[in-house]
N, C-alpha and C positions, 0 to 999 in steps of 0.2 A: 233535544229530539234525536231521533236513530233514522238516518237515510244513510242509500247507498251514493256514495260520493265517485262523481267522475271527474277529475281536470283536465279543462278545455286547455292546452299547450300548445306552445307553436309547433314541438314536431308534433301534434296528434293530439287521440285522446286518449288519457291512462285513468285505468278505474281503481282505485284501491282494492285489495281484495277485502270478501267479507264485508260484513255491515260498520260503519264508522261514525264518531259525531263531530260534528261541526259547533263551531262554536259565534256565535255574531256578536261582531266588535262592539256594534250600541248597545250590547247587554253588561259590558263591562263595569258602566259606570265608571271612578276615579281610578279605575288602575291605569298605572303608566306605561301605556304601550310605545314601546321603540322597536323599528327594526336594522336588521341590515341585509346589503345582497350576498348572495348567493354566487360564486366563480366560478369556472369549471377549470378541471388542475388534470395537467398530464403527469405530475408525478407527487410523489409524497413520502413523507419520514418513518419510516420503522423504529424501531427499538434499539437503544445504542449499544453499538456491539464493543468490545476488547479488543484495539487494534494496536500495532506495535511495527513503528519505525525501523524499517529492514530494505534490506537490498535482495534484487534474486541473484539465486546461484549465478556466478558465472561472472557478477559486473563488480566484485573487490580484485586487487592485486594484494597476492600471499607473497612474501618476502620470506626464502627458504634458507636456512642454512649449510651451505656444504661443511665446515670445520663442525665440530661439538663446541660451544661457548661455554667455558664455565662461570666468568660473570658475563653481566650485562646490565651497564648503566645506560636506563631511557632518560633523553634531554627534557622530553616532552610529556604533559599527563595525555591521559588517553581522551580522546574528543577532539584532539587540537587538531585544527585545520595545517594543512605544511604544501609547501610548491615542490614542484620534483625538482632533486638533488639538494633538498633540504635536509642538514644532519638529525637521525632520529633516535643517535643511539651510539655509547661508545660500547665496543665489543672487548674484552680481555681476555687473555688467557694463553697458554702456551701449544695451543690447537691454532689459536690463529697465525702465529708465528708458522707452525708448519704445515700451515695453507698456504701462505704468502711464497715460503718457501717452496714447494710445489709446484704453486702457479710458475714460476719461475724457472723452475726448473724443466717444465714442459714445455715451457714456451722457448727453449732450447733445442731441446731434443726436437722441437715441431720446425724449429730454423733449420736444423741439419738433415732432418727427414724431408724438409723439404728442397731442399739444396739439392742433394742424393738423387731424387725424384724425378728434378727438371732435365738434371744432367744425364742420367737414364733412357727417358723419355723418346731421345732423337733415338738411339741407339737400340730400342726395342724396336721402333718404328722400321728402323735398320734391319731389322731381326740380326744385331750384335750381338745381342746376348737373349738368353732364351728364356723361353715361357715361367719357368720356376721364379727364377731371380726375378725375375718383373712382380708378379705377381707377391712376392715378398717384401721387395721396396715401395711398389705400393700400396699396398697393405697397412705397413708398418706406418705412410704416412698418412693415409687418411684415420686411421685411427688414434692416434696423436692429434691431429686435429679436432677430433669430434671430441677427443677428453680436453681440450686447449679451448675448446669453445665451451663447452660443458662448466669448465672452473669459471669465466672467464663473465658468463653471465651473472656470477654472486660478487665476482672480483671487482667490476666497473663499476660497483655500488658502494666500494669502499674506497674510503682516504686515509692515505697512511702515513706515517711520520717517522721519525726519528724511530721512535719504539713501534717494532717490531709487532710486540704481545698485543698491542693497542690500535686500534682504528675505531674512524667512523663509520659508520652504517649509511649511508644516505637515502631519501625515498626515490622508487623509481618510476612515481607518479604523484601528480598531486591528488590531495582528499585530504577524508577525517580519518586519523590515526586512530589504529584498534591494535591490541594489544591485553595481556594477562604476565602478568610481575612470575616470571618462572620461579620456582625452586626447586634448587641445586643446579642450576644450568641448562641449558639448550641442547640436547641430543643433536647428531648430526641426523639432517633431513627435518628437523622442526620448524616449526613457525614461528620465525621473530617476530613479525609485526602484520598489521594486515592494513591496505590503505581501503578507505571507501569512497571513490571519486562522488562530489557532493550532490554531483547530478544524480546520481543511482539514487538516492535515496527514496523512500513511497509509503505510504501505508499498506500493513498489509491485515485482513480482516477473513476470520469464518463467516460466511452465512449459511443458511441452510439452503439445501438444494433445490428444493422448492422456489426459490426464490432468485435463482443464479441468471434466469433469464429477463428480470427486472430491475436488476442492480444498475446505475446510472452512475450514483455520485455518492462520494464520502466526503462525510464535512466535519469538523472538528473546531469551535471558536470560530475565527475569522477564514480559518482555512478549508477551503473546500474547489475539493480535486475529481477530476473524473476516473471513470473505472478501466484501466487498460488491460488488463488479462483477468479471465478468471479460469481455474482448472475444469478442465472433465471429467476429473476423478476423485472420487468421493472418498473422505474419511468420514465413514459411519453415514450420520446425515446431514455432516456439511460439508462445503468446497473452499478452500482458497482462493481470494480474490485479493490482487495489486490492485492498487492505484495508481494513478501518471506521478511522474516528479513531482515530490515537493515544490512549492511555488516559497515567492518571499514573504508572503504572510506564514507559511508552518518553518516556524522556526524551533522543531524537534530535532533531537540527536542521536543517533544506529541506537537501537535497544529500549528508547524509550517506549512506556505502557501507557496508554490512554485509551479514551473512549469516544469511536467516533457514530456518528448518526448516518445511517444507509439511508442512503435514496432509492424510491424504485419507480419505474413507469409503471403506468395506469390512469385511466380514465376515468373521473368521479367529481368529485363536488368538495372545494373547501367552504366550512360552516364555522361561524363561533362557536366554543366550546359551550359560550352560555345558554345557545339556542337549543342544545340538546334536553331531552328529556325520554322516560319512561314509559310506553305507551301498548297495551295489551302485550307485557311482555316482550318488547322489544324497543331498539332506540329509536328515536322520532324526533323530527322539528313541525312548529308550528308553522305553515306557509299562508300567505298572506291572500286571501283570493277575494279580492273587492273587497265585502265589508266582513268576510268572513274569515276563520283562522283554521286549519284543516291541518288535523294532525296528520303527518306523514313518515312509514315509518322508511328509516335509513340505515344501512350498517358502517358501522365503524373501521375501517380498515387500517388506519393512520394517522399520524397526525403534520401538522405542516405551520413551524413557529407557533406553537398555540393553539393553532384551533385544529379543527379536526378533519380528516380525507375520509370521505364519505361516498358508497354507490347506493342511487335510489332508481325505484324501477322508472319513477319519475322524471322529467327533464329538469332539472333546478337551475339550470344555469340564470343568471340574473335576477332570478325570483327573492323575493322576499321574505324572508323569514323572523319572526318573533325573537327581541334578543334579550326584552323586559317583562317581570311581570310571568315567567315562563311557569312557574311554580304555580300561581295561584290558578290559572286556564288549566295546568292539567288537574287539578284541585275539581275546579269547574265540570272536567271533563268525567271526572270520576264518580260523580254526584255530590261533592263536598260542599259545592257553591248554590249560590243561585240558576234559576233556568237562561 
């Protein structure tokens, strides 16, 4: 039969649009009807995006070379965890001998300049000696300094030995060692190694922009982290979004590619997959109302382990829905079955 269907709900009454059929349970006869309830969900799963184990700008330490290296034997493969002032690296070559040398030599020249300077000092105060000379000695020593201190931050990194041409590199923090195998050597001013302290680590994921103001959680396996930054600035029509630190369930490492599942807030209804169906053209479940079964249509927005996040203009929450048997009712419903 063709009536206009209203459901009496607890907030209200909502009338289906348009004319609709109902279907009564004692007409079924031997089909097996089961159902199950009905949730209401503040959030739900989108579509798994391409995400990729990274740190942001700003939270690695680059480990810079002053000398040019021409070899460079790494102790360590690239991934390995290391504590600071752990060796990560024998450096050779005869640049490093005359760095060593240099360092050395300035750090004289900076003893004398500063000697010079102290003993000066009373004596300008004095106005002893005048404005020029001052100004030249100290000059001469803060300058020597600043390049004493300049070498001096690559110097404390290294451990040196008997040979000269040879030291260790050490790190000058702890992380996961990153790294690319040079060839022909290390220019002066390059990156020997790069640390990633392990906490920086995150996922990092495009989404579309449309969506930047619902993003909650990204979860991948057993891991699943909340969403700590996302950009304001759009490439094309997605944004970049971090995640919080890796926890001890995501045991990924700098660079790896996987695929994690966005979470987004929103208000709607988890359904079994199996309760859905086809109905005048759009999605529907069967809801349970006394002895009757009242197609209801729903849209599809997500899904959530399985089943699916669904908004209806309806109230579902708790309601009961058809989870058996759902094929043959729309059958029914189509004119396929009995009345």
């Amino acid at each position: 039969m063709r009536e206009k269907i209203c459901l009496f709900l607890a907030a209200g009454i909502t009338c289906l649009t348009g004319w609709a059929q109902v279907v009564d349970t004692s007409e079924l006869g031997q089909l097996k009807l089961e159902y199950a309830s009905v949730s209401a969900s503040e959030t739900y799963a989108g579509q798994p995006l391409a995400a990729l184990a990274a740190y942001r700008a700003g939270e690695s330490v680059s480990v810079i070379t002053l000398p040019r290296v021409q070899q460079i034997h790494y102790l360590l493969p690239p991934g390995t965890e290391v504590q600071k002032g752990q060796a990560i690296a024998r450096l050779v070559g005869p640049e490093v001998h005359h760095f060593l040398t240099e360092f050395e030599l300035v750090g004289k020249q900076l003893a004398l300049a500063e000697s010079r300077f102290l003993a000066n000092r009373d004596l300008y105060q004095q106005q002893a000696i005048d404005e020029a000379r001052w100004m030249t000695i100290s000059s001469t020593y803060y300058e020597l300094k600043l390049e004493h201190e300049h070498l001096d931050h690559f110097h404390a990194l290294l451990e040196t030995g008997s040979e000269h041409d040879r030291v260790l590199l050490t790190a000058p923090a702890g992380g996961i060692v990153q790294y690319r195998q040079p060839v022909g050597g290390i220019p002066e001013g390059g990156e020997v190694v790069r640390i990633v302290p392990k906490d920086s680590l995150r996922l990092r994921v495009d989404i579309p922009v449309a969506r930047r103001a619902e993003l909650t959680v990204l979860s991948s396996g057993s891991c699943r982290l909340g969403v700590e930054e996302i950009s304001g600035v759009a490439s094309e029509f997605r944004v970049t979004a971090w995640s919080t630190t890796l926890s001890e369930q995501c045991t990924f490492v700098p660079g790896q590619r996987l695929m994690a599942t966005p979470w987004y807030r929103g208000n709607g209804f988890r359904i079994p997959a199996e309760s859905l169906m086809q109905w005048q053209g759009a999605s529907a479940v069967l809801v349970h109302e006394g002895q009757q079964l009242v197609p209801t249509p729903v849209d599809i927005v997500g899904g959530i382990d399985g089943d699916y996040f669904v908004r209806c203009a309806a109230n579902l929450a708790d309601r009961e829905v058809l989870v058996t048997s759902v094929s043959a009712v729309q059958g029914i419903l189509l004119g396929l079955g009995g009345e």
